[in-house]
C-alpha positions in Angstrom: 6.9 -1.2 20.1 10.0 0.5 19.8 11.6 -0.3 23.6 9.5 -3.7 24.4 10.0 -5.7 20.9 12.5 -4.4 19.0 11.3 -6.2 16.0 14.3 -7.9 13.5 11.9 -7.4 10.9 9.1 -4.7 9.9 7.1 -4.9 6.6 5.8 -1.6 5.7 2.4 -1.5 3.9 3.0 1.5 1.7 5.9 3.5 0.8 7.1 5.7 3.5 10.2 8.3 3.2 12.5 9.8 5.5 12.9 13.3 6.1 15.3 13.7 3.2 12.9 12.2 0.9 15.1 9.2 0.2 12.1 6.2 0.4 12.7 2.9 2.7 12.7 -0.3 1.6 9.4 -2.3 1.7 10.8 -5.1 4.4 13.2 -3.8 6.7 16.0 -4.9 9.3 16.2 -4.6 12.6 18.5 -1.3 12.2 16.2 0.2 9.4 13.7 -0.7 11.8 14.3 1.7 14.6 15.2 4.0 12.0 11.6 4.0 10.4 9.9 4.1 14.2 12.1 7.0 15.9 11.4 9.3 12.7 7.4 8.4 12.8 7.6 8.7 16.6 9.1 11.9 15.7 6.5 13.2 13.1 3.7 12.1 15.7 5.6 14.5 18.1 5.4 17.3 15.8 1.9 17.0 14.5 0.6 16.5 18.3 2.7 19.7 19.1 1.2 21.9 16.2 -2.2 20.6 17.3 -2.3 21.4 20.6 -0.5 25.1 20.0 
């Protein structure tokens, strides 16, 4: 989702906050956008990590 549509827009359907525990906005930009997907891709990274060790 990330590489192939970069959306302009992404609505999130519950609060969600980044690692500093600052919360995002409920519709994002295309710039908060990437933002929001890196740092879940990120997360997902983690979590799959610790499952597998």
């Amino acid at each position: 989702m990330r590489d192939e549509i970069r959306p302009r827009h992404l609505y999130l359907g519950h609060p969600y906050r980044r690692a500093d525990g600052t919360p995002y906005g409920v519709e994002l930009n295309a710039g908060q956008a990437q933002e929001t997907i890196a740092h879940s891709l990120a997360i997902d990274g983690r979590v799959t990590a610790a499952a597998r060790g």
